[in-house]
PDB file of N, CA, C and O in Angstrom, chain B, residues numbered from 101:
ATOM      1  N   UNK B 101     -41.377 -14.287   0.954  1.00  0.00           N
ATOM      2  CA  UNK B 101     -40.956 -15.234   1.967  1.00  0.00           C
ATOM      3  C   UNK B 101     -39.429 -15.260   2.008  1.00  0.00           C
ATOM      4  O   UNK B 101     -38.756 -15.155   0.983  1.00  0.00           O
ATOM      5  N   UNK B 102     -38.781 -15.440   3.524  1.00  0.00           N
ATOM      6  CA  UNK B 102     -37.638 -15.269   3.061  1.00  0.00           C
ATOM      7  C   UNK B 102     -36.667 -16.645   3.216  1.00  0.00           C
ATOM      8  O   UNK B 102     -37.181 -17.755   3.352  1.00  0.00           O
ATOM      9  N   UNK B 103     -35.844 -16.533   3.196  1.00  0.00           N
ATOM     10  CA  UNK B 103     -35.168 -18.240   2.941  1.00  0.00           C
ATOM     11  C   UNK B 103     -34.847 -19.011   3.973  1.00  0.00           C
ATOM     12  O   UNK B 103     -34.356 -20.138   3.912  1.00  0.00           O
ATOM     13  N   UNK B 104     -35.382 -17.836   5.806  1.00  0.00           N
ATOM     14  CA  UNK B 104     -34.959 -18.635   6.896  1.00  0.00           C
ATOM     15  C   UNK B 104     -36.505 -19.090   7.158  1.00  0.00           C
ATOM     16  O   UNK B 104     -36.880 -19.149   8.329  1.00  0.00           O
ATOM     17  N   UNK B 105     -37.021 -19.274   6.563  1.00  0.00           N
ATOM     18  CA  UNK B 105     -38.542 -19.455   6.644  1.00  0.00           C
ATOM     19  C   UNK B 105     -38.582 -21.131   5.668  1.00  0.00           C
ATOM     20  O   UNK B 105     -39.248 -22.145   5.879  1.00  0.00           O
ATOM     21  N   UNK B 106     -37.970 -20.937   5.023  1.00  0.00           N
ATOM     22  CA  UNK B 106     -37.727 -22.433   4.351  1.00  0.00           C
ATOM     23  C   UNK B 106     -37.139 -23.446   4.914  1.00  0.00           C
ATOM     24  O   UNK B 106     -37.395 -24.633   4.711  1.00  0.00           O
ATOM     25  N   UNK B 107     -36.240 -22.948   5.721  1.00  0.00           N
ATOM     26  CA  UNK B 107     -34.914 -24.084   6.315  1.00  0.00           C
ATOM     27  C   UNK B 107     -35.115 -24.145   7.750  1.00  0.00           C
ATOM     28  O   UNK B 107     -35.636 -23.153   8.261  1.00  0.00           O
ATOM     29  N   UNK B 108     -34.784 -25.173   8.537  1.00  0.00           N
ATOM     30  CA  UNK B 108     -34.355 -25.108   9.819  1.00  0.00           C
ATOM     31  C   UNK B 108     -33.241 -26.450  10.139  1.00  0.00           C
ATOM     32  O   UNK B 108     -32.988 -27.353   9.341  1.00  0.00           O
ATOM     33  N   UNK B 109     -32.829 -26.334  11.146  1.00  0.00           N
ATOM     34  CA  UNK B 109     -31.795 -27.527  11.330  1.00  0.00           C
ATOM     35  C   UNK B 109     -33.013 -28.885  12.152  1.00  0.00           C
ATOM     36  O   UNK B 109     -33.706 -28.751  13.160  1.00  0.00           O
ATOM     37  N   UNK B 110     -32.872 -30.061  11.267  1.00  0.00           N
ATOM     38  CA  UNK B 110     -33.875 -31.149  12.380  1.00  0.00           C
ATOM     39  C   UNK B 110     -33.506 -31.794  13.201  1.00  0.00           C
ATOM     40  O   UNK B 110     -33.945 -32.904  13.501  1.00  0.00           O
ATOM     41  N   UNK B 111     -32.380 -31.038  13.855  1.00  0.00           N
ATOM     42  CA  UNK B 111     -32.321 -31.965  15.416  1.00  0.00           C
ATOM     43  C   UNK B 111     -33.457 -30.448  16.517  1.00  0.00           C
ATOM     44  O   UNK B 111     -33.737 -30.421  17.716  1.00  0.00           O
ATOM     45  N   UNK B 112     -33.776 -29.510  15.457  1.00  0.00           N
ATOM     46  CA  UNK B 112     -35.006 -28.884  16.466  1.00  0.00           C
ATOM     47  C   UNK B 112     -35.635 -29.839  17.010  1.00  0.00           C
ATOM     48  O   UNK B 112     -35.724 -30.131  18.203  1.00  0.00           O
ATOM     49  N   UNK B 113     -36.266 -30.541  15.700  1.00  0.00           N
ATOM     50  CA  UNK B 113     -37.731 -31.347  15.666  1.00  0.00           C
ATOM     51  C   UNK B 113     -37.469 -32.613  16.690  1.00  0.00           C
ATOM     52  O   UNK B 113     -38.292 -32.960  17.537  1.00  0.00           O
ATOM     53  N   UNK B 114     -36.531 -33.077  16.536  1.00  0.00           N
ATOM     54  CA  UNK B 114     -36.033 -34.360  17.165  1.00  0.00           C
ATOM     55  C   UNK B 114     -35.707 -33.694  19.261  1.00  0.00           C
ATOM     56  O   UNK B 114     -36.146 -34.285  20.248  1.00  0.00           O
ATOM     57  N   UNK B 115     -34.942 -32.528  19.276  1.00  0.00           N
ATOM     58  CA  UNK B 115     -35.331 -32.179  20.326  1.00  0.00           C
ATOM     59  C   UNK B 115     -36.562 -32.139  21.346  1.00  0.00           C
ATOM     60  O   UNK B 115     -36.778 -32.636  22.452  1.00  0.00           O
ATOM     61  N   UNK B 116     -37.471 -31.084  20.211  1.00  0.00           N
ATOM     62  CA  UNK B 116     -38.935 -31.307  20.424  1.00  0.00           C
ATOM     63  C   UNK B 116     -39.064 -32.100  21.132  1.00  0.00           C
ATOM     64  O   UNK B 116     -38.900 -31.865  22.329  1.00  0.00           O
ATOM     65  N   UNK B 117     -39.416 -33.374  20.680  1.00  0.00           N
ATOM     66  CA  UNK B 117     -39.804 -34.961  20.579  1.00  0.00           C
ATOM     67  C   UNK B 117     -39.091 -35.444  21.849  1.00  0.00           C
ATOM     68  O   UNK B 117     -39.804 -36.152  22.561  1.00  0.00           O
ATOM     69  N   UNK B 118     -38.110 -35.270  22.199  1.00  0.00           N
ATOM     70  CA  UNK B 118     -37.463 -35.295  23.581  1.00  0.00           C
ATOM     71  C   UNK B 118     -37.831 -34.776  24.450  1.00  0.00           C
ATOM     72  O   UNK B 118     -38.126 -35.326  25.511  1.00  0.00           O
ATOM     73  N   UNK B 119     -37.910 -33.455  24.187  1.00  0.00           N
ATOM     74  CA  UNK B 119     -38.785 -32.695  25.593  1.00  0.00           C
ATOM     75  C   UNK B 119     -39.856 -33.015  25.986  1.00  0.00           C
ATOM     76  O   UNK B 119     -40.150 -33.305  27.145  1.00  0.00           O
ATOM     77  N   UNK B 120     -40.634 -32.990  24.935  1.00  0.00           N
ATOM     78  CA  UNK B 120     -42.091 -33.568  25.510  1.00  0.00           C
ATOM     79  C   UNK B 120     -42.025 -34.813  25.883  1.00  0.00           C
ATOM     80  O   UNK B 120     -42.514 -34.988  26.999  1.00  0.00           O
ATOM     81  N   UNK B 121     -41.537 -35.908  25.295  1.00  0.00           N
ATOM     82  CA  UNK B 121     -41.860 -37.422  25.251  1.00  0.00           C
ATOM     83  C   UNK B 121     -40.586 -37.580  27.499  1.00  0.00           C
ATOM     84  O   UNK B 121     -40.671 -38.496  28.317  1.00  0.00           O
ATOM     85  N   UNK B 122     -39.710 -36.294  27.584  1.00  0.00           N
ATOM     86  CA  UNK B 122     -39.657 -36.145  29.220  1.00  0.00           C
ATOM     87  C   UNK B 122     -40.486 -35.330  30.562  1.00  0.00           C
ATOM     88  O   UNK B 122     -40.243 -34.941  31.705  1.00  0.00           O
ATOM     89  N   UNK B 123     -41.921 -35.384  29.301  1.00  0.00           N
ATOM     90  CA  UNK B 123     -42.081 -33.912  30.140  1.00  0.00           C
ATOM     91  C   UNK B 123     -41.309 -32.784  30.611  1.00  0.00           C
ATOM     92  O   UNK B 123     -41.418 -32.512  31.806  1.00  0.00           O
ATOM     93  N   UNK B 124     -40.542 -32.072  29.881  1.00  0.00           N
ATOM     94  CA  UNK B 124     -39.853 -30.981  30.177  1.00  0.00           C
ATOM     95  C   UNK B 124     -40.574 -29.900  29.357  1.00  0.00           C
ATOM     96  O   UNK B 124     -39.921 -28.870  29.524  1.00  0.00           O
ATOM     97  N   UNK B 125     -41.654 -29.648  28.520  1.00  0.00           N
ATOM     98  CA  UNK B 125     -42.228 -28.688  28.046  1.00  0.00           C
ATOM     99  C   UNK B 125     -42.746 -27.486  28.801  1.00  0.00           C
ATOM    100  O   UNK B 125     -42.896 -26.327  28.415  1.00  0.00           O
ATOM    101  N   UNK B 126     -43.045 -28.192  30.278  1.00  0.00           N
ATOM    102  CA  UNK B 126     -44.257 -27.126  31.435  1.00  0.00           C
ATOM    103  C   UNK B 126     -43.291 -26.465  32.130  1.00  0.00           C
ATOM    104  O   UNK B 126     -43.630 -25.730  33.058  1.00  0.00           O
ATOM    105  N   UNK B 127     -41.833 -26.640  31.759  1.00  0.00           N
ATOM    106  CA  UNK B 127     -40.671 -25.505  32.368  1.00  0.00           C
ATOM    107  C   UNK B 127     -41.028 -24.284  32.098  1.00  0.00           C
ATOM    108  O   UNK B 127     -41.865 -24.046  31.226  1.00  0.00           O
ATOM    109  N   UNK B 128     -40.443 -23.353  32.807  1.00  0.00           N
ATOM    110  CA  UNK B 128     -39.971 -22.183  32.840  1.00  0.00           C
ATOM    111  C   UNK B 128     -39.880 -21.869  31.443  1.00  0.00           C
ATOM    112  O   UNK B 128     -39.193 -22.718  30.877  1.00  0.00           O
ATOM    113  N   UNK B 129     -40.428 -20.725  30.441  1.00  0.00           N
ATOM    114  CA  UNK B 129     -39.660 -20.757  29.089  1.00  0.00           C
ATOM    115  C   UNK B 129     -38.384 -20.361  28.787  1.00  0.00           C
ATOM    116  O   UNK B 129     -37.718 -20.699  27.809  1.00  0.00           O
ATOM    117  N   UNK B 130     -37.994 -19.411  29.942  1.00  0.00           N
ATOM    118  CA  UNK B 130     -36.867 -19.020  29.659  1.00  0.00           C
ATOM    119  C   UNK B 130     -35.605 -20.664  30.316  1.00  0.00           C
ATOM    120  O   UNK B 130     -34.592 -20.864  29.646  1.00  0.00           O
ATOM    121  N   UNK B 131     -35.769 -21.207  31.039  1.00  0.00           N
ATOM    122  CA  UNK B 131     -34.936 -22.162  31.631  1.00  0.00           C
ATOM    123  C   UNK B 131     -35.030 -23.391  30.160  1.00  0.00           C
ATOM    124  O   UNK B 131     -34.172 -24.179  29.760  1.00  0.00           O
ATOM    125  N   UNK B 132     -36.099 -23.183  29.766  1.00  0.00           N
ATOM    126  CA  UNK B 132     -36.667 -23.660  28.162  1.00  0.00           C
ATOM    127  C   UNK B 132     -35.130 -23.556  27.062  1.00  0.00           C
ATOM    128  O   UNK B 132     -34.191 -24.229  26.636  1.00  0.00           O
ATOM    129  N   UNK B 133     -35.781 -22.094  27.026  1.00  0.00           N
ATOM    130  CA  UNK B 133     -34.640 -21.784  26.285  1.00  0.00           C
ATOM    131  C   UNK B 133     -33.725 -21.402  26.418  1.00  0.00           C
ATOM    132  O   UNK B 133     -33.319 -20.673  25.513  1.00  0.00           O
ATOM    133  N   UNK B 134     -32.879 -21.625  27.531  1.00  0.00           N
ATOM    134  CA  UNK B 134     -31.522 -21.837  27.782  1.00  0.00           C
ATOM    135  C   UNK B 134     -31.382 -23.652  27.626  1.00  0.00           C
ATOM    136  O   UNK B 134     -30.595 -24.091  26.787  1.00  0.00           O
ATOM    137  N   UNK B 135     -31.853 -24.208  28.123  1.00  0.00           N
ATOM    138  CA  UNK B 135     -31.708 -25.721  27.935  1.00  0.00           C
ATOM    139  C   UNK B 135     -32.112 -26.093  26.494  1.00  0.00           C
ATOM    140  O   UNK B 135     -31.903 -27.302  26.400  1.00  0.00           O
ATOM    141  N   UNK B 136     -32.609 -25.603  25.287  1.00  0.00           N
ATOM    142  CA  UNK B 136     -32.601 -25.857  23.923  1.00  0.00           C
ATOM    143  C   UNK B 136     -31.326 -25.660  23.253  1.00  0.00           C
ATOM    144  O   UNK B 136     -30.662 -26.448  22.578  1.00  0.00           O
ATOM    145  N   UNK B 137     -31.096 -24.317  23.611  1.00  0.00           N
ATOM    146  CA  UNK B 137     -29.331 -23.879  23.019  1.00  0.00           C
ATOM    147  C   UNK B 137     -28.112 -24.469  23.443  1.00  0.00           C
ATOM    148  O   UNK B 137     -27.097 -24.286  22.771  1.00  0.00           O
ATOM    149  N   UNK B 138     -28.087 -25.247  24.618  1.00  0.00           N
ATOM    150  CA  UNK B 138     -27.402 -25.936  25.144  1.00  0.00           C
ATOM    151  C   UNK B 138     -27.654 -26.849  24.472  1.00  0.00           C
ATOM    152  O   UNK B 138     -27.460 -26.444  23.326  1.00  0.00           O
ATOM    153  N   UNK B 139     -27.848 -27.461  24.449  1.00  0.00           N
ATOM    154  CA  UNK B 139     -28.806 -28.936  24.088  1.00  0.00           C
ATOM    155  C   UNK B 139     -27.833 -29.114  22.425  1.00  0.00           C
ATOM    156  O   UNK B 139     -26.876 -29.817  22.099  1.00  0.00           O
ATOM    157  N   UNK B 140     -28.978 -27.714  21.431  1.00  0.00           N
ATOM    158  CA  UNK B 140     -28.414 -27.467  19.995  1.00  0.00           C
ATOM    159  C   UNK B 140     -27.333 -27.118  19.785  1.00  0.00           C
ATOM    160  O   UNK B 140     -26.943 -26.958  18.628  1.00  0.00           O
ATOM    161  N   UNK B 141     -26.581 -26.913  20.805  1.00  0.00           N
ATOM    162  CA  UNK B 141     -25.041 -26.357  20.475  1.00  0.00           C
ATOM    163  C   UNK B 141     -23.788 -27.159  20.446  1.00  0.00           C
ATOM    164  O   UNK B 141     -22.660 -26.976  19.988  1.00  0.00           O
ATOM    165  N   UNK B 142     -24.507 -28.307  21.231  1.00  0.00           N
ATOM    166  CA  UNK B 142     -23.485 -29.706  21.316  1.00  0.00           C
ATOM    167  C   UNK B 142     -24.278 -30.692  20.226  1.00  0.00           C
ATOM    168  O   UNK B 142     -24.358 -31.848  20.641  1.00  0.00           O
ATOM    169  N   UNK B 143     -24.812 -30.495  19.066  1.00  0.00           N
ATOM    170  CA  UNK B 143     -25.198 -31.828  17.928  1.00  0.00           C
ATOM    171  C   UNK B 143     -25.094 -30.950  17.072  1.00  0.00           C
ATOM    172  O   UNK B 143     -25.355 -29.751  16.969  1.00  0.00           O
ATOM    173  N   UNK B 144     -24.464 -32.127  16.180  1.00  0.00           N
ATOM    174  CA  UNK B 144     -24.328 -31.661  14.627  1.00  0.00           C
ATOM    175  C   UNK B 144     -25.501 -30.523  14.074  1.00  0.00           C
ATOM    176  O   UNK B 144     -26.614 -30.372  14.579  1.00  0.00           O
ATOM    177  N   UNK B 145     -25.055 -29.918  13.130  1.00  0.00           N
ATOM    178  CA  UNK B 145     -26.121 -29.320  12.103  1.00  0.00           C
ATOM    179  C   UNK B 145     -26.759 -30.408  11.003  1.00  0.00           C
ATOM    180  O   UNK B 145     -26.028 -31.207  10.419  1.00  0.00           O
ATOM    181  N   UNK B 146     -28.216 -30.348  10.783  1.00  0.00           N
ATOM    182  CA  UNK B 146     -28.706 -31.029   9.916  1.00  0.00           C
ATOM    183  C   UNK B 146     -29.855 -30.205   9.153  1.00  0.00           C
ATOM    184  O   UNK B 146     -31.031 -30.487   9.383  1.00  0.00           O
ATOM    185  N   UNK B 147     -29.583 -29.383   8.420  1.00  0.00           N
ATOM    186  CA  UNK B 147     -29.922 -28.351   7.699  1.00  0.00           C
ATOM    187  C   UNK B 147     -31.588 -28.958   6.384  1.00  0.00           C
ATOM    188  O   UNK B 147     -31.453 -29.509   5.291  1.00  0.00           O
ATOM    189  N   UNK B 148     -32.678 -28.644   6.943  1.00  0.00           N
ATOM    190  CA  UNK B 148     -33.587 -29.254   5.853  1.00  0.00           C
ATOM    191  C   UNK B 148     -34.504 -28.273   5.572  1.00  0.00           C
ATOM    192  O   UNK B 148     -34.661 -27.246   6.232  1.00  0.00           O
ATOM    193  N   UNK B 149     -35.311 -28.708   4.256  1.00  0.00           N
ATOM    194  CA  UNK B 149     -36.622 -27.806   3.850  1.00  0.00           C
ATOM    195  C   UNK B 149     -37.966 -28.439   4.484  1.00  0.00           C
ATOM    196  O   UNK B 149     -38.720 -27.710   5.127  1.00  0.00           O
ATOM    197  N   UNK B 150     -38.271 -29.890   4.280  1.00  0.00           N
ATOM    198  CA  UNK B 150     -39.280 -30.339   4.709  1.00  0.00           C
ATOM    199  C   UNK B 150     -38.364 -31.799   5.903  1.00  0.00           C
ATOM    200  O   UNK B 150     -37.307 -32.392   5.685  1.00  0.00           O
ATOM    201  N   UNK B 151     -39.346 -31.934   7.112  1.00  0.00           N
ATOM    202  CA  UNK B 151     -39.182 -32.634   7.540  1.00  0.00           C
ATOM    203  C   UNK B 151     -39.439 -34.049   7.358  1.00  0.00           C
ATOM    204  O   UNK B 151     -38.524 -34.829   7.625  1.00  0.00           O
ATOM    205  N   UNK B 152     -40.772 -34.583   6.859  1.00  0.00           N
ATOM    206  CA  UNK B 152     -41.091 -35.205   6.061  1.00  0.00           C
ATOM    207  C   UNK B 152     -40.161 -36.225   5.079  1.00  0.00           C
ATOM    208  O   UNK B 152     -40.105 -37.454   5.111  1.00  0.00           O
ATOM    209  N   UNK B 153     -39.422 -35.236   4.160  1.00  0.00           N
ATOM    210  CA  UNK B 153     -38.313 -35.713   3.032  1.00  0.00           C
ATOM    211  C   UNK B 153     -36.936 -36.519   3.903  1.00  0.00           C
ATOM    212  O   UNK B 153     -36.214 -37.355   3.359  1.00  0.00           O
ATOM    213  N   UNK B 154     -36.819 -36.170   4.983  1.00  0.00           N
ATOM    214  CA  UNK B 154     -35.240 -36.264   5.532  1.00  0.00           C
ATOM    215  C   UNK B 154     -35.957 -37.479   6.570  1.00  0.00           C
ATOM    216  O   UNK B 154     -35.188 -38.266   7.123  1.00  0.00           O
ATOM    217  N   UNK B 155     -37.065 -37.567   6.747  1.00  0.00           N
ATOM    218  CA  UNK B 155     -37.401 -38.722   7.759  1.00  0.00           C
ATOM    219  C   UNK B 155     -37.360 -39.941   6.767  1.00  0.00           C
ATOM    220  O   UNK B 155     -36.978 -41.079   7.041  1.00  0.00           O
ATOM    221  N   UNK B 156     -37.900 -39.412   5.377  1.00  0.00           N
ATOM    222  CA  UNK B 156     -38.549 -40.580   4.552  1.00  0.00           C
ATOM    223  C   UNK B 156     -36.912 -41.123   4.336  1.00  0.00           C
ATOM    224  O   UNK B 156     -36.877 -42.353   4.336  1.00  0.00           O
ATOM    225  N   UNK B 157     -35.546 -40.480   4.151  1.00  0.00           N
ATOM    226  CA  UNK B 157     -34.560 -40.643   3.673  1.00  0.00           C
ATOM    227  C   UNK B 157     -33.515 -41.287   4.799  1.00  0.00           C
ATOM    228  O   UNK B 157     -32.694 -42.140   4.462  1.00  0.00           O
ATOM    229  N   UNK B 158     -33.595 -40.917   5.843  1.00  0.00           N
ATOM    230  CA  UNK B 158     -33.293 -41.578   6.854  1.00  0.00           C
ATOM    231  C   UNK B 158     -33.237 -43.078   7.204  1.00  0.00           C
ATOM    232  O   UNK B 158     -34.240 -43.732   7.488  1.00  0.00           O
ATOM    233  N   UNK B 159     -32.013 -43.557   7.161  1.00  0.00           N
ATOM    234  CA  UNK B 159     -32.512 -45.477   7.660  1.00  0.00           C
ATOM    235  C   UNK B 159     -32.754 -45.270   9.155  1.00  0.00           C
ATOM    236  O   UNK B 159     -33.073 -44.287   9.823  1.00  0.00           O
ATOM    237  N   UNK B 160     -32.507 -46.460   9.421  1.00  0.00           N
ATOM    238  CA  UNK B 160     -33.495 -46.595  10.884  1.00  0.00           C
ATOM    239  C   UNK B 160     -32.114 -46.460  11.629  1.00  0.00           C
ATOM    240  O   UNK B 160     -32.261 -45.886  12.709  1.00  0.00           O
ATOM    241  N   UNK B 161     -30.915 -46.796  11.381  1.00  0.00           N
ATOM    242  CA  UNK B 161     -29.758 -47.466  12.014  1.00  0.00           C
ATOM    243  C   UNK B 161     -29.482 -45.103  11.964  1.00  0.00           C
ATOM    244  O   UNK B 161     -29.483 -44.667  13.115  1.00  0.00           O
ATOM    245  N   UNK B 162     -29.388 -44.511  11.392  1.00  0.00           N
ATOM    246  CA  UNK B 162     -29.071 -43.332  11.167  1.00  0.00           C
ATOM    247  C   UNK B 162     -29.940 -42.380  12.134  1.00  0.00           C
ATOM    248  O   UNK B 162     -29.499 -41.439  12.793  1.00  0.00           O
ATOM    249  N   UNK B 163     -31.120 -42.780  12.081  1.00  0.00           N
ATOM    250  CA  UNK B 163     -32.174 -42.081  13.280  1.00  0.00           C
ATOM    251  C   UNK B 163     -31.847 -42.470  14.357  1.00  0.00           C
ATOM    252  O   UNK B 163     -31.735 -41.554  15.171  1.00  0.00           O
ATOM    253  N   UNK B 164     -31.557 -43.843  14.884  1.00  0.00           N
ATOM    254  CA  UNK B 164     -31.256 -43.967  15.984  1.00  0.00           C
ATOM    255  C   UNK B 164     -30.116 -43.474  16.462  1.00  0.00           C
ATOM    256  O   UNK B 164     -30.043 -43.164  17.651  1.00  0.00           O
ATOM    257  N   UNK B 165     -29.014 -43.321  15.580  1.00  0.00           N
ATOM    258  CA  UNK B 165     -28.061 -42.508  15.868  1.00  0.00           C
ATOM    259  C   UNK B 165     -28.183 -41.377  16.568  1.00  0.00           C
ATOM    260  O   UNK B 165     -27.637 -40.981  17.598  1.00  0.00           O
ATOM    261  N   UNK B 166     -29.271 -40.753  15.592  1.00  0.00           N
ATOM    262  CA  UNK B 166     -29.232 -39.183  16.146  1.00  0.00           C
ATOM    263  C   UNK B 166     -30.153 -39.425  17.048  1.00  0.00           C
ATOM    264  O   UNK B 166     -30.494 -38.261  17.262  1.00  0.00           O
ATOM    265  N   UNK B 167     -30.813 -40.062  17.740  1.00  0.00           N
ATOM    266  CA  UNK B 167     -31.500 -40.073  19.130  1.00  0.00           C
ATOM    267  C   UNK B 167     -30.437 -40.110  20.248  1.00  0.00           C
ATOM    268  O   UNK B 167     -30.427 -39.505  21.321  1.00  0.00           O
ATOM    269  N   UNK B 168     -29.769 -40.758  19.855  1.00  0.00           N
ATOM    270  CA  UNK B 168     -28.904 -41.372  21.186  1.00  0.00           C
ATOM    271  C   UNK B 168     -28.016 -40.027  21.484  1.00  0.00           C
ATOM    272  O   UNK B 168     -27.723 -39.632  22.613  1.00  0.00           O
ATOM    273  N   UNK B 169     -27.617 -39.354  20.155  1.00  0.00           N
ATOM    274  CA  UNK B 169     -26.819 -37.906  19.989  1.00  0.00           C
ATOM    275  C   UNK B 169     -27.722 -36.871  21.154  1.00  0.00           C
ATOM    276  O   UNK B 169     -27.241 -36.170  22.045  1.00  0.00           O
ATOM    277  N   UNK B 170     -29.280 -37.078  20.757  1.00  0.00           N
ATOM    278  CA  UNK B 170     -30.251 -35.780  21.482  1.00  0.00           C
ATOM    279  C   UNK B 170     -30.238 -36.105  22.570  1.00  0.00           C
ATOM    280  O   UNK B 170     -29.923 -35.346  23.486  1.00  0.00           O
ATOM    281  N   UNK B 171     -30.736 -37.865  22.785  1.00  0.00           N
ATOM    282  CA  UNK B 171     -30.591 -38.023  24.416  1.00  0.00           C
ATOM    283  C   UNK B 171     -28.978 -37.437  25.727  1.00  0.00           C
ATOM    284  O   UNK B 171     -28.967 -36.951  26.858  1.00  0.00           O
ATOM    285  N   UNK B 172     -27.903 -37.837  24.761  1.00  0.00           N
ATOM    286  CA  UNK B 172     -26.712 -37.503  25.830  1.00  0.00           C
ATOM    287  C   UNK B 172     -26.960 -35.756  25.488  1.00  0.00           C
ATOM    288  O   UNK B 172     -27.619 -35.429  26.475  1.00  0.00           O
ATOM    289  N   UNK B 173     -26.849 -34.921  24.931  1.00  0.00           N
ATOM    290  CA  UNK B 173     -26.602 -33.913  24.725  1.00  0.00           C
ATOM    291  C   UNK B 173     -27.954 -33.273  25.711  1.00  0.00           C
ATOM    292  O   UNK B 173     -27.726 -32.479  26.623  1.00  0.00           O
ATOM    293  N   UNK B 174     -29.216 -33.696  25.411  1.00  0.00           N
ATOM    294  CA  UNK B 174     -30.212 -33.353  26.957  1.00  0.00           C
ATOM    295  C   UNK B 174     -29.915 -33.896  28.292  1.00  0.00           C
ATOM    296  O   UNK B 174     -30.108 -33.348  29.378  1.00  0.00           O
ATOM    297  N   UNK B 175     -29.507 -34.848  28.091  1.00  0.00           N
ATOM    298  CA  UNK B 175     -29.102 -35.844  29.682  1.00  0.00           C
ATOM    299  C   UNK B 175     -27.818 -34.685  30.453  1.00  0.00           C
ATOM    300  O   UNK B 175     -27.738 -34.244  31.599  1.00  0.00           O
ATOM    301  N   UNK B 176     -27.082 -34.513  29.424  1.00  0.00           N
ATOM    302  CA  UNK B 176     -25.712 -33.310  29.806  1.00  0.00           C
ATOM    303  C   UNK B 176     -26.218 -32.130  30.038  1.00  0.00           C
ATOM    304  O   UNK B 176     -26.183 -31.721  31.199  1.00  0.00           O
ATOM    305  N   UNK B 177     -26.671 -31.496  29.239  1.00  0.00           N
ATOM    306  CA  UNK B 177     -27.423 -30.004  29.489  1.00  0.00           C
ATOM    307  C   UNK B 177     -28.682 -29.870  30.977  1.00  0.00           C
ATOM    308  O   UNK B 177     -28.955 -28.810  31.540  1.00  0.00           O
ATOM    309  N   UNK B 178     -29.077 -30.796  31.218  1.00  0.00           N
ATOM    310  CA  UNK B 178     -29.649 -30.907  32.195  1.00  0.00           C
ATOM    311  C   UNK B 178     -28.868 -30.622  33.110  1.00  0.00           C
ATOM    312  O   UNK B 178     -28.956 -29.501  33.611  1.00  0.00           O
ATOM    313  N   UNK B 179     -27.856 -31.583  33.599  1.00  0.00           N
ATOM    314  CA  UNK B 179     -27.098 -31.960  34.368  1.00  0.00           C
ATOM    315  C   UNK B 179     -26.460 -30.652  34.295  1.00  0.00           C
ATOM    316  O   UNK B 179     -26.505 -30.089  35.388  1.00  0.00           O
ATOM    317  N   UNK B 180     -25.909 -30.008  33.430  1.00  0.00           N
ATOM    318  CA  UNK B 180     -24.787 -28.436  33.703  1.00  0.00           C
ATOM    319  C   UNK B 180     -26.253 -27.948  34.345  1.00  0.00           C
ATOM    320  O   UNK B 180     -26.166 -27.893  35.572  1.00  0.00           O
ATOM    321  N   UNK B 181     -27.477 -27.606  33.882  1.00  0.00           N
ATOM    322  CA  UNK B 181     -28.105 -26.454  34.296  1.00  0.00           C
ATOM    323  C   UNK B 181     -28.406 -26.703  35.858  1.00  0.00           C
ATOM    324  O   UNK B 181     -28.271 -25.725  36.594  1.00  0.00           O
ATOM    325  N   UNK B 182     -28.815 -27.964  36.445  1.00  0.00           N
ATOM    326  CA  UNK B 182     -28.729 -28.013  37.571  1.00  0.00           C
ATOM    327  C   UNK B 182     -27.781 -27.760  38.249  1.00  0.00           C
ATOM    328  O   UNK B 182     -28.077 -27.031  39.195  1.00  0.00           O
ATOM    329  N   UNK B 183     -26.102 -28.212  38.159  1.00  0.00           N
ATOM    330  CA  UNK B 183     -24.920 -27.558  38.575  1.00  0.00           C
ATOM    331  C   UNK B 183     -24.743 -26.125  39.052  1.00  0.00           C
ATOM    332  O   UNK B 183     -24.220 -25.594  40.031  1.00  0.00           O
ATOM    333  N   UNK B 184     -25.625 -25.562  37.570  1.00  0.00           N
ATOM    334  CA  UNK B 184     -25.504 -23.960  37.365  1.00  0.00           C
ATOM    335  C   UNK B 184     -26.334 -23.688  38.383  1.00  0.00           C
ATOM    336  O   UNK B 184     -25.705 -23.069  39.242  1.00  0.00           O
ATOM    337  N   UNK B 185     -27.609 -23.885  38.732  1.00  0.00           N
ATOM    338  CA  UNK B 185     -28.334 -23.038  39.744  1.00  0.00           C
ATOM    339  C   UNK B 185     -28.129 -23.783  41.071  1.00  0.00           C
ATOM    340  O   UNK B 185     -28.325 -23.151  42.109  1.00  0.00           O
ATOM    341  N   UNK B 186     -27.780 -24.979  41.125  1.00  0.00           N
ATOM    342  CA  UNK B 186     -26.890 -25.228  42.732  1.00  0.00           C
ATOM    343  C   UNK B 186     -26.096 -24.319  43.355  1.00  0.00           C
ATOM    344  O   UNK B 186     -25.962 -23.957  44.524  1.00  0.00           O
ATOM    345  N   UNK B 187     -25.459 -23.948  42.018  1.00  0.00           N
ATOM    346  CA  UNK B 187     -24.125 -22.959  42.229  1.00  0.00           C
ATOM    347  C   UNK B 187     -24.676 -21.368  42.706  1.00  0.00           C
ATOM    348  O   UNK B 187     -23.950 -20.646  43.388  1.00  0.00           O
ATOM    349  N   UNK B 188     -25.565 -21.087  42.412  1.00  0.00           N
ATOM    350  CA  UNK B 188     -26.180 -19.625  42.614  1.00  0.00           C
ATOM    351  C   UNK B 188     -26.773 -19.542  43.347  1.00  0.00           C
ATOM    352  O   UNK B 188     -27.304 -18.459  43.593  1.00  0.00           O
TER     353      UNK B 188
END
């Protein structure tokens, strides 16, 4: 097994949880994944093994933080990608 198989950053998971909870999952995959990398490229790194451990460790005042981080950073990335294909 190799060690990128252990780790991922959890504002994935927290993304996730955004997309779906806007219905944005039944997109395009590729418009998908251009709007994920956008999205992940403007929030911190939060580097974990289990998701689980970092939720249990998390206060509530710290999660909500990073919601409000996923919400503007999707609310923005939206907003450029529509710009972007207005523009084309």
């Amino acid at each position: 097994m190799s060690i990128a198989d252990d780790i991922h950053n959890y504002y994935e998971k927290l993304l996730f949880e955004h997309l779906e909870a806007n219905g944005l999952l039944d997109r395009d995959p590729n418009y998908l994944a251009d709007l994920c990398c956008i999205v992940l490229n403007h929030l911190p790194t939060k580097y974990v093994r289990h998701d689980v451990d970092t939720a249990f460790f998390l206060t509530r005042a710290e999660r909500a933080r990073m919601d409000i981080k996923v919400n503007k950073a999707l609310k923005d990335a939206l907003e450029y990608l529509e710009q972007e294909n207005a523009n084309s």
